[in-house]
N, C-alpha and C positions, 0 to 999 in steps of 0.2 A: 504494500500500500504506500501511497504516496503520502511524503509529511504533510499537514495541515500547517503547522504553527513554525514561522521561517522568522528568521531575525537577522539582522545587518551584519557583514564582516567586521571585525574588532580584529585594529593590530595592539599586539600586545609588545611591550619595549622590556628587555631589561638587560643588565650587565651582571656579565658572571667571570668573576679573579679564578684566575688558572696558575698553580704553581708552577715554577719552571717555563712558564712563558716566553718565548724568545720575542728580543723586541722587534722582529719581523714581521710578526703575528702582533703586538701590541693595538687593539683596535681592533682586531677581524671584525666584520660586520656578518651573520649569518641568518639565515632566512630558512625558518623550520616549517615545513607546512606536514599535515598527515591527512589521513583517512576519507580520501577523493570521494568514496565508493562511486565510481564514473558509470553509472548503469543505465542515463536516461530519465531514470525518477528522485534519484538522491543528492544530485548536484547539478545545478540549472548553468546551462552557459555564460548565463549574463553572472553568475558568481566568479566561474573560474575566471571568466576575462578580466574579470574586475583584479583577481588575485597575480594575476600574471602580470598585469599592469604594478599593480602597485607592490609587486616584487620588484621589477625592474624599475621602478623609478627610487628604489632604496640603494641601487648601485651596490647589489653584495659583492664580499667577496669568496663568498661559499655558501650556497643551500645543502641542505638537510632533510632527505623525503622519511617518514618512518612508518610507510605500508600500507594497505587495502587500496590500491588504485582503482580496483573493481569490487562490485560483489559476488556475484558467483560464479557468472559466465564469465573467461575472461578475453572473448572476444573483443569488448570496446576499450581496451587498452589501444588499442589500437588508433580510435579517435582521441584519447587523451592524450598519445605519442604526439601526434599532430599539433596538438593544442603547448602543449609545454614544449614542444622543440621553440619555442618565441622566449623561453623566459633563460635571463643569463645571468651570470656570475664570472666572477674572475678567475677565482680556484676551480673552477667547475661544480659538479653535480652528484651528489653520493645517495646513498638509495639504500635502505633494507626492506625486504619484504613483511605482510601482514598474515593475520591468517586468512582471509581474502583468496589473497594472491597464492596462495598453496588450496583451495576449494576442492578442486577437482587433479588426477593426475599428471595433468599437462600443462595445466595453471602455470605454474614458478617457471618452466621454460621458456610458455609465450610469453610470460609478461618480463622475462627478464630482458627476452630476445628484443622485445618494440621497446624497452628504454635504453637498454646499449644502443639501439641503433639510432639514439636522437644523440649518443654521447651522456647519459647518464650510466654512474655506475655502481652496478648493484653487486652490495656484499653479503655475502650468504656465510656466516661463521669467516671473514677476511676482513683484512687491514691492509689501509690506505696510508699513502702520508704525504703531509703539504710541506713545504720548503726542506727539500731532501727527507729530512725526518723528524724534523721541531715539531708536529704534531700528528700525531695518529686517530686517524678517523677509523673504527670499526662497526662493522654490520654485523647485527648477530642474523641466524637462522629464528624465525617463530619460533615461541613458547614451545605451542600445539602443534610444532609439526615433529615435537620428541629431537632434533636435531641439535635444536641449542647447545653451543658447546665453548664456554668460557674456557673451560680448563686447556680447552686445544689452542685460544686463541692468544690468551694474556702472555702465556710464557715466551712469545714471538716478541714482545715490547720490552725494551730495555728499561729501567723502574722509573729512570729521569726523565720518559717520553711525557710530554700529555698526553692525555685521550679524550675522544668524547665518543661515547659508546650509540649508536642507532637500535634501537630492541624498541619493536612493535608495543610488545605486551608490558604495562609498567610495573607487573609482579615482578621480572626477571630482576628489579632494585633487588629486592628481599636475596632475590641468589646471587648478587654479584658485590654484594658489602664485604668478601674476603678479597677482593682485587680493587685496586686504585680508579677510579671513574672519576674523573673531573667534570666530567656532565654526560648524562644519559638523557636521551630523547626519545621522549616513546609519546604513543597515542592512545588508540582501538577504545577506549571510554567515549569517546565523545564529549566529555565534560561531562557525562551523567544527559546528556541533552534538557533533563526539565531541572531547574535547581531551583528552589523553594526562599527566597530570605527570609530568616536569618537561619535555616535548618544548615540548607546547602543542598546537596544533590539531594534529589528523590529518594535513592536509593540508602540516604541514610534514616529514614522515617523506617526503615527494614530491621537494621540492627537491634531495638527491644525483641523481635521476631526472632533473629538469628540466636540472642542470646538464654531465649527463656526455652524457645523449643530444642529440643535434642537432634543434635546435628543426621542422627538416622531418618526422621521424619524430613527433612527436606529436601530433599529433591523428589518428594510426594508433593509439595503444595508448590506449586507453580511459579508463584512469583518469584517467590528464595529460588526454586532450581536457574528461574529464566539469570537473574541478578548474579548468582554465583558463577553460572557460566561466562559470561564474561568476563569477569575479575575478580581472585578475592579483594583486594586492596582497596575498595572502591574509596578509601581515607585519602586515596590518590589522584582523586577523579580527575583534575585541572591543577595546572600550575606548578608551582618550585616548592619541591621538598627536600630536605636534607634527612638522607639512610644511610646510617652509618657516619663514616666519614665523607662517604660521596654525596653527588647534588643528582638532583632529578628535577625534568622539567616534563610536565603531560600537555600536550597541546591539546584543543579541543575538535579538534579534525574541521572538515571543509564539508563533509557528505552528512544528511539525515536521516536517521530513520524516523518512520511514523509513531506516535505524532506528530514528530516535530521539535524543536527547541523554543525554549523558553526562562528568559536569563539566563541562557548558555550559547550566545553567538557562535559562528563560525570563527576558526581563527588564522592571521598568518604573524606568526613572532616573529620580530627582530631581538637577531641576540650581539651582544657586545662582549668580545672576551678580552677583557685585561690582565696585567700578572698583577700575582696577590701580593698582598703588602706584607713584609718580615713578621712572623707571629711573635709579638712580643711577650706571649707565654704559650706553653704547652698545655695549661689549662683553660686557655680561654679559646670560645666555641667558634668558629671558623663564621667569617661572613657573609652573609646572603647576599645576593642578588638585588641590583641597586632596579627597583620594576619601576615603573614610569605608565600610569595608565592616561 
């Protein structure tokens, strides 16, 4: 079904300190977008234009995709190829897949094939790197496609690198707090699409439910199974959070499902990566993200 309730693109601003920043990189400008689902019903043309437009009039110099280009079929990858071959950056275009884009068995292949072939590059459990090697971009594999595989990819980075990790699903925080992440970007929430002030997402009116009923009983009663499937995390829904030592940022995606959004705009971030300032203690808690609405 097609959403009902549609709301205005929102760019979201903020700066995120990267230790070991080289001042090469001092400034990158980066431009995160996620979850197209480019199907005909879930993301309207006159949105993407608007997003490609106002990508490029940011002058990146590194975009950030982090997955569901399509939703099930993933033939209209193919019109989306089309459409984002217009949108540039300086460093180029890095890419990780959703669970989406793995749907069906041939999925991950066509959709990897029509974004290489605009020049975007998609990493599947691989590492990238800008200015020889002053920073390391990786792709993880989906959650859900069981492929996920930190342990194969971290130990390829030398510990002084930065990273910013690309992983679809923002669970994969929870499993990657034994390895260094100076920033993860993930999506597949939507921001919850309906967020309630002052509750927040929908889905947390759920949690009295989650906690009093006996986690056997749930995935019997619909709503908890439908919400669980998704995410557990859903404390994660939108935005910057700090797990662990590392940072995480959830974008609210570009595509909707029915019914719709509701104080949960579309989104496209701009991020600013600066190096961090000398910690003047080992006790004192690392700094967030300077956000700019």
């Amino acid at each position: 079904m097609n959403p009902i309730f549609l709301e205005s693109l929102k760019i979201e601003r903020l700066t995120v300190e990267v230790e070991n920043l080289s001042s090469s990189l001092q400034g990158t400008k980066v431009i995160h977008l996620s979850d197209f689902h480019y199907d005909g019903k879930r993301l309207s043309e006159s949105l993407l234009a608007e997003v490609i437009d106002l990508s490029n009039q940011e002058n990146p110099d590194l975009i950030l995709l982090t997955g569901d280009y399509v939703t099930d079929d993933p033939t209209p990858i193919h019109g989306l190829a089309l459409r984002l071959k217009k949108i540039k950056s300086r460093f180029g275009i890095f890419a990780s897949l959703g669970n989406h884009d793995n749907y069906l068995p041939h999925s991950r292949q066509i959709i990897t094939r029509a974004l290489q072939n605009i020049n975007i590059r998609v990493l599947w459990n691989e590492i990238d790197f800008l200015m020889g090697r002053e920073l390391a971009i990786i792709g993880f594999a989906d959650l859900w496609s069981e492929e996920f595989a930190p342990h194969f990819v971290f130990p390829k980075i030398a510990p002084q690198v930065p990273r910013i990790v690309l992983s679809h699903n923002p669970d994969t925080a929870e499993l990657l707090k034994k390895w260094r992440v100076d920033l993860q970007l993930s999506g597949h929430t939507h921001g919850g699409q309906i967020v309630i002030p002052p509750i927040g997402v929908f889905q947390n009116l759920l949690e009295p439910l989650r906690q009093t009923i006996p986690r056997f009983f749930h995935p019997y009663i619909p709503v908890l199974r439908e919400c669980a499937r998704v995410v557990r995390h859903w404390e994660w829904a939108s935005g910057y959070y700090q797990v662990g030592q590392n940072k995480l940022y959830v974008n609210r995606g570009l595509g909707s499902y029915f019914p719709g959004r509701f104080y949960c705009p579309p989104e496209l971030t701009v991020i600013t990566l600066v190096k961090s300032k000398p910690t003047l203690s080992p006790d004192l808690p690392s700094t967030p993200p300077k956000r700019v609405n």
